[in-house]
Structure formats: C-alpha cells, structure tokens
N, C-alpha and C positions, 0 to 999 in steps of 0.2 A: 382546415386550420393549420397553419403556421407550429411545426416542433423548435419550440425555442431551448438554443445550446448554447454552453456555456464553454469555454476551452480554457483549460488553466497548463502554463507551461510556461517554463522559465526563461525559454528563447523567444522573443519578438516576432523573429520571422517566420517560428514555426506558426506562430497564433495567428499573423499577416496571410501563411499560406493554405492553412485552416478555412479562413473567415473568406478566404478566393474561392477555393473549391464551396463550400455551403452554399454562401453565396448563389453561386450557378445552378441552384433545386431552385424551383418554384416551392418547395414546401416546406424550406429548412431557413431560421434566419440564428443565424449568431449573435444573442444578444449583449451580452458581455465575456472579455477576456481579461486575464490577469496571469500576475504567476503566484504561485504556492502562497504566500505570506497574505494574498487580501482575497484566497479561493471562498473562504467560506464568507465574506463580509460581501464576494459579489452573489453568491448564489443568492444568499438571502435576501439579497433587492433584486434581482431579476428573474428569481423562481422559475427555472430554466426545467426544461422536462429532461433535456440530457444533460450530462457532466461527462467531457472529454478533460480526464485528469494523468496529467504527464506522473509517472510511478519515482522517477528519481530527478530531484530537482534540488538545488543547493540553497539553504536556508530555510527549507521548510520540506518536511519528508510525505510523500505521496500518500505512503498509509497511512497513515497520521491522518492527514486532509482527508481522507477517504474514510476515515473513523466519526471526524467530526463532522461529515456532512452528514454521513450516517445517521446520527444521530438528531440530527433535527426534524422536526416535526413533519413535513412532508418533504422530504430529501428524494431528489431525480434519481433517473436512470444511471448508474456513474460507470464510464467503460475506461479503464486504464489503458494511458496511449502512454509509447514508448518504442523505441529502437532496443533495449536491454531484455531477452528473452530467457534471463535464468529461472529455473524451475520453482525455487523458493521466493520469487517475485509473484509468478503466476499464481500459486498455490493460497498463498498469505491474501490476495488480492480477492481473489476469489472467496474464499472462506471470510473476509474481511468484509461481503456484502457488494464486492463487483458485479455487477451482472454481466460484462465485458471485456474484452482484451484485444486491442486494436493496433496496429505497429504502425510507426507515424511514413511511414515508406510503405504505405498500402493504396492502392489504387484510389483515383479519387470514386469510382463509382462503390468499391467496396467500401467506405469509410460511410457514403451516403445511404448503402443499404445496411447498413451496422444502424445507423442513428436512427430511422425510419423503424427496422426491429427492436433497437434498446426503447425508444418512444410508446409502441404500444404493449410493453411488457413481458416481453424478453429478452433472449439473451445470443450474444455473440461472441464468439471466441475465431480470433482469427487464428489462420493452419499452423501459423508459426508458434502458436502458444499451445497444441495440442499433443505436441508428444514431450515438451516440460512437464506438464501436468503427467503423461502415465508414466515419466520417469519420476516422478516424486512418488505418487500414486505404489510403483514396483520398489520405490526400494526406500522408504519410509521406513521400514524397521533394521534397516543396517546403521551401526553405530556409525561406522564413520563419513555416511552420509548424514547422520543426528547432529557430529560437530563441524563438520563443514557451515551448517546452517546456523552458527552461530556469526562467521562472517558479518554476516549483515546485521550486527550489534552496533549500538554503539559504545562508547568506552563506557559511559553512564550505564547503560541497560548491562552490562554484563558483568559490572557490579552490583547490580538490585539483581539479575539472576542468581550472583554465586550466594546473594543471603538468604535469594529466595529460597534456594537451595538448602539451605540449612534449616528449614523450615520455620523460618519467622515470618511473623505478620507483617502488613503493611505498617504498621503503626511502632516494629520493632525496627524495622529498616531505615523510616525515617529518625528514630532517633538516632541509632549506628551509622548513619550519614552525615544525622546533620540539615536533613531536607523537612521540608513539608509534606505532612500525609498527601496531600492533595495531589503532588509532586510525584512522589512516588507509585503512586495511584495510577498517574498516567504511565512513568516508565513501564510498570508492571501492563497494564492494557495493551501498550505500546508493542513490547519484546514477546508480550504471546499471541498479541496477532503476528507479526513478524515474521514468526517461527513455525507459522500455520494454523493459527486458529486453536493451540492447545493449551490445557487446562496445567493450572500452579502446579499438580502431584507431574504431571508429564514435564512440564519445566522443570520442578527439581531433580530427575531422574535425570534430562539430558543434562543439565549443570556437574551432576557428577561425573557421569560417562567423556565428560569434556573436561571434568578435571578445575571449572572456572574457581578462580579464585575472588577476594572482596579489589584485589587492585585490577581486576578486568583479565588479567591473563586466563591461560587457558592451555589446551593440549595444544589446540593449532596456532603455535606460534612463529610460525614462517608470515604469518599476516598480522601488523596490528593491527589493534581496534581502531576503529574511526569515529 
C-alpha cells in the first residue's frame, strides 16, 4: 500500500523538491501540497497518513497548523520539517503532538525512511534536533533560559501572558482587550504550547520572572516582539 503525504511549506520549490524525491519510492506518493494558510483544508480532502509541516512559515505559524490538525478527528503522522534548529522549536513541537523532526537539507534517503517509520507509528527525530532537545531538557529550570523563550511570542501572546499572569481568566482578558473569548482562547492555547507544552500557573510564573508587561514588553528587550 501507497503512504500517502502531505508537504505543507511556504516555498514552492521546497514542496517541487519534496514531491521529486517521494516520488522516486515505489511506496510513497505525495498527495497534496500547500503552504501554511490552506494546511488544514488540504489534509482534510486527502487524509494523508503523513504530514511534512514546515515549523516557521509567514502568514500562518507551524504550531498553530500542528494544533489544528491535531485536533481533527483522525489527524496523520505530523514530522516538523525545517532548516531552524532552535531548542524551543524542537521542544514545543514535540510536546505539541509531533511525532517528528526532519531538516529539509536531510538526505533524500533519510527523509524516506523517516516517512515509512512516521507511516507505521512512530517516531523520528533527526540528529540535528537531539541535542536541542537535552539542552532544553538540562536547563529548563534556569530563569534566563525561562525568558529567553519568550522570543518566540508574538506581540498579541505576550499581552494575554502578562494578564495571564496576573491571574485572570480567559473571559477577564477578553474583556481587558477588547477581543473575543474564543479569540483569546486560542492566543492562550497558542503561547503555552509555544513555550513548551506548560500549564497557565507555569505561564504565570514565567510572566513574572520576565517582568512581561500588558503592552508585550518584557525583561528582554534588546528583542522586540513580532
């Protein structure tokens, strides 16, 4: 039987050299491609067994797509492909229900035996994503490894952190915003997978330890928010 994959990424030529390499297995066909903005509207017409989903892509964020496919009713194998090997990438991915982590400059035979083992229910991590993972893993409880990982906020999320922070509900946020419950529901989903799969009382804690404020600032401001 045919493992039918799905490649979602925001450059053409990567999905073009993608669908070359598969291609060339007798066992693998690539059923549909897209980027970020129509991931989830193709999975669910070609009920793909894999999902090769690019982790950073402009106009639509990896984890996100990787939440929402998540969550559908029989949601594939999903292996996060990427050239960006930062640890809070790996980590969040992972915890976020990846079963994979793939660098798109990975051999084509390794990419084929990745899909073949994400296809019958397991998991690959390729080498370049395993010592992200025990530098998160080892230094997880140093604070200013805690606000570094606020980086990858965006200006939205790290003002529903700083109220999170403050111990208000979802439902106080949205009014102090100005947004919809629904709305904020997702930022909140959003920033604690992000941040690695942690729970509202550990989000409020690093909010402190970071100093975030309700306008998105924060301790580490040599970086803004994006």
């Amino acid at each position: 039987m045919l493992i039918r994959v799905v490649v979602v990424d925001d450059d053409p030529l990567v999905r073009m050299g993608l669908q070359t390499i598969f291609g060339s297995g007798h066992d693998i066909e690539v059923v549909g491609t897209c980027d970020g903005r129509k991931a989830v509207r193709t999975v669910e017409k070609h009920l793909p067994d894999v999902l090769l989903l690019d982790i950073r892509m402009p106009g639509a964020d990896g984890l996100t797509v990787l939440r929402q496919v998540r969550s559908l009713p029989a949601p594939p194998a999903v292996a996060m492909l990427t050239t960006f090997d930062a640890a809070e990438y790996v980590g969040a991915a992972l915890l976020g229900g990846a079963a994979g982590f793939l660098m798109k400059n990975a051999a084509p035979e390794q990419l084929m035996y990745a899909v073949r083992v994400l296809s019958g229910g397991g998991r690959f991590l390729a080498p370049e994503a395993v010592e992200p993972i025990l530098e998160t893993y080892l230094s997880s409880n140093r604070p200013q490894e805690a606000e570094r990982r606020l980086a990858i906020l965006t200006a939205r999320e790290r003002q529903v952190l700083a109220h999170l922070g403050t111990g208000m509900t979802n439902r106080d946020i949205a009014a102090a915003m100005y947004l919809s419950y629904g709305t904020v529901k997702d930022h909140v989903s959003s920033l604690l997978t992000k941040l690695g799969g942690i729970n509202r009382v550990q989000a409020a804690v690093l909010a402190a330890r970071a100093r975030v404020t309700p306008d998105g600032a924060g301790h580490d401001r040599a970086r803004p928010p994006r």
